[in-house]
Each structure stands twice: as C-alpha cells, then as structure tokens.
C-alpha angles and dihedrals in degrees: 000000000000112000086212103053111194118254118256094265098054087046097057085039083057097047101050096256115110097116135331126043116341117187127194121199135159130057131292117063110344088147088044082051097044090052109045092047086050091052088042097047112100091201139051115302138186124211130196151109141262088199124042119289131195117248120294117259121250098226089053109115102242152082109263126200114183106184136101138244123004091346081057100054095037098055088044086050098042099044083048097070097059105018121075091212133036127190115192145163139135130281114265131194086231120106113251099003142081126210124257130248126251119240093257101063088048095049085053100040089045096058099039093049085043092224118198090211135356130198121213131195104211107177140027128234096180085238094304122142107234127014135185107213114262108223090280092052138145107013093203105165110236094243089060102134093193133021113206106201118209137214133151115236083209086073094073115093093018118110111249107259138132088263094074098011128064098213102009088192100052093047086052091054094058109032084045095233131131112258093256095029118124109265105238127203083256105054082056086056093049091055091048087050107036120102090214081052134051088341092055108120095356098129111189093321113134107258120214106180113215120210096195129187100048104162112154144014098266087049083045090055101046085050099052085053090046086047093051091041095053085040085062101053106049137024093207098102119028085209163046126197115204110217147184101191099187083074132095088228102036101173104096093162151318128233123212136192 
C-alpha cells in the first residue's frame, strides 16, 4: 500500500467524481466504490442504479427512499434539501434488491434535488468478481460525465469458470481464453481494453479502469501487469488505479501510460 495515501480531494479528482454523473460497471466492488466516493464526497450526492441493486446497508451513511412514481420523486426532493446523501430505487419482488431507475426519472430526480454528483450502478455481475456485458449491458445513461470500470485483481490466477465470472463465455470471447483456462494479467488487460468489454457502451464519457482487490504484493504484481498490458492496447483511458476498496485508504497505486 502507499504509505502516503491521497486526501480525499485528490482521490475523488482522481476518480472522476468531483461533480456531475458518475457511473460504476463491471464486477468487483461497484457497491465498495459507490460508497466510499459518497463518504468521501464533501457535497450532495445521489446515489442509485440503473440495474437492479441489492438493498442499501444500514450502516451506510445516507437517507434511503425506496417507491415508485411521484411518491418517488417527492420523498428524493424533499430529503435533498436537508440530507447530504440520498439513496434511492424502486421496490422489486427479489429477495434482497430493489430495481433500478430509467433514465428519464433520473434525469428528472437529478435536476430537481439538485445533486452535486450522483453515482450510478449501471450493470450486475451477480457478486462475481469479474463480468464481460450481455447485450443489454451496461444501462449507462448518456449524460454520464465518468465510467468507472471495474475488475478484481483476485481473478488472476483463478480457472474461468461461473464461480469467479458472471457470464464465463462471454469473458472468453472477449479475453480470448478457453472457459477453464487460467485467467493471465493479461486477459484482465484485454477485458479493460476491449471495446466488447469495459468500453462497451461507454459513449464519450470519461473512462477510469479500477483493479480492485489488491491485497498484497503478489496480487500487486499480477495487476500492474494486467494495467500495462490494457495501457498498450487503447488509447481511450491514460490510467489505471489499483484498489482495495474494504480499506480505509483505498488508493495502493496507478498505473500510467
């Protein structure tokens, strides 16, 4: 880890998320992401879904609303305007999750609470660690100003299968590894770059990979290789931030071209 962890300000800066619409895919720790940047955040923040999103912790430090329609837009407007941060979706017949919003209602709810910034998750990976998009995926709305791409550094070294991956094939396809095979630093790297992959559906939004999970050196290692290696094969992001979101200091290193 640095032994000189960034403020929170240069943090955020370096996450995209200083103001506007900030939206989290992938697999890994989009919650873990969400949250910190809203705890970290000095302004008023939004936070929802555009998928569907299991319930929101209690310990989490924010308002939540969970309705639909008017009632929906009422309770997010009227906790805005005294609650720093506001956590809201629709109801949803799943256990444990709630359903995302369209584009149209947070458009709506976003200019009428007047929110600084507001995080989005915008996929599922069914608590996987790493994911390739279906067809519908990902559901970034097309103001979104930053895409924060997530992967798990825990995924290299591990064989492809469902039990780490939340669609194996499709990670495969575009990785361009055998379902089974041992994941490489640089199949990570293909996923990061691949516009099939984390650039699928991103627009002109400004994209910020995440390697998460970066708990010790070795793991360290094998993500700085993934990071060069996705560096080397787009232009489309200038770096990588290496992570381990269940700590206070998250930041461990970034990577540049």
């Amino acid at each position: 880890m640095l032994k000189n962890a960034p403020a929170a300000p240069e943090l955020i800066e370096l996450l995209g998320a200083s103001n506007g619409l900030v939206a989290c895919v992938g697999a890994g720790g989009k919650k873990s992401v969400i949250y910190h940047l809203a705890a970290l955040y000095p302004g008023t923040v939004g936070i929802t879904a555009t998928a569907h999103i299991e319930r929101f912790p209690r310990e989490m430090a924010a308002y939540s609303v969970v309705a639909d329609g008017p009632v929906l837009a009422a309770e997010v407007v009227a906790l805005s305007k005294h609650q720093r941060v506001v956590a809201f979706a629709k109801p949803c017949e799943l256990p444990g999750r709630y359903l995302g919003v369209t584009f149209g209602e947070l458009r709506s709810l976003r200019r009428a609470a007047a929110f600084e910034l507001c995080l989005v998750k915008a996929d599922g990976a069914r608590n996987r660690i790493l994911k390739a998009p279906g067809s519908h995926e990902p559901v970034i709305p097309p103001e979104t100003d930053t895409v924060i791409a997530l992967c798990s550094a825990r995924a290299i070294g591990e064989p492809l299968t469902d039990r780490i991956a939340h669609r194996p094939e499709r990670v495969a396809e575009v990785a361009d590894l055998a379902l089974g095979a041992r994941l490489e630093p640089i199949h990570l790297g293909r996923l990061l770059a691949s516009p099939a992959g984390a650039l699928r559906g991103v627009g002109e939004a400004r994209v910020i990979p995440v390697i998460n999970m970066v708990d010790d050196a070795t793991l360290e290692r094998q993500a700085v290789a993934a990071a060069e290696a996705a560096l080397a094969l787009t232009t489309r992001f200038d770096y990588i931030v290496l992570a381990a979101f269940r700590n206070n200091s998250p930041l461990v290193r970034v990577i540049r071209r």
